[in-house]
N, C-alpha and C positions, 0 to 999 in steps of 0.2 A: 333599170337604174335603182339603186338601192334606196332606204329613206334618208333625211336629212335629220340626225340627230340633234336634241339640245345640248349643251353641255351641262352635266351632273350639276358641276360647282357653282353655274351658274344659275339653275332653276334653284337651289336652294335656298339660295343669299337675296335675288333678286324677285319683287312681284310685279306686278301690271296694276297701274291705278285705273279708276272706269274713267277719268279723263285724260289714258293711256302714257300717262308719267310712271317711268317704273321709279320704283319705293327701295328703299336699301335699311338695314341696321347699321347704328353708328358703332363705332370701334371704342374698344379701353372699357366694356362694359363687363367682362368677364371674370378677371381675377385682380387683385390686388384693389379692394374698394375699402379699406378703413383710412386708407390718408387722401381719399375722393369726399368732396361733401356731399350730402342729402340734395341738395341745389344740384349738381353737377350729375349726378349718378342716376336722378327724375329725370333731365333732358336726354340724357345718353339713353336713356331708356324708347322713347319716342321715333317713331319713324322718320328718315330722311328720304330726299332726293336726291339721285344721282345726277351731278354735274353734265351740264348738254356740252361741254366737250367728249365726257364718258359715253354719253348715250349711245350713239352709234358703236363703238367698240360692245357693251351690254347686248344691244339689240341685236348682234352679230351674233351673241353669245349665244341669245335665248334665239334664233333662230326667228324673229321678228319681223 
């Protein structure tokens, strides 16, 4: 039987916290940040969590 891959897009995007909450980047941090404030652009910066509706679909992802 062959292995069980993870998927690509999802080992990227997503980590493992050590009290096994996976971690995400928040979106709109990438391009167009001169009309984003200082205030806004420092929290976008910061790690999120993925919604525990998401998790399972995630954990699917990352083969969890």
């Amino acid at each position: 039987m062959p292995k069980v891959k993870t998927k690509s897009s999802a080992k990227k995007r997503f980590k493992l916290s050590a009290s096994g909450k996976i971690r995400r980047k928040h979106a709109f941090k990438s391009h167009i940040l001169t009309k984003k404030s200082t205030k806004r652009k420092r929290n976008l910066t910061q790690m999120g969590e993925v919604h525990e509706s998401d998790e399972g679909r995630v954990k699917a992802m990352l083969r969890i």
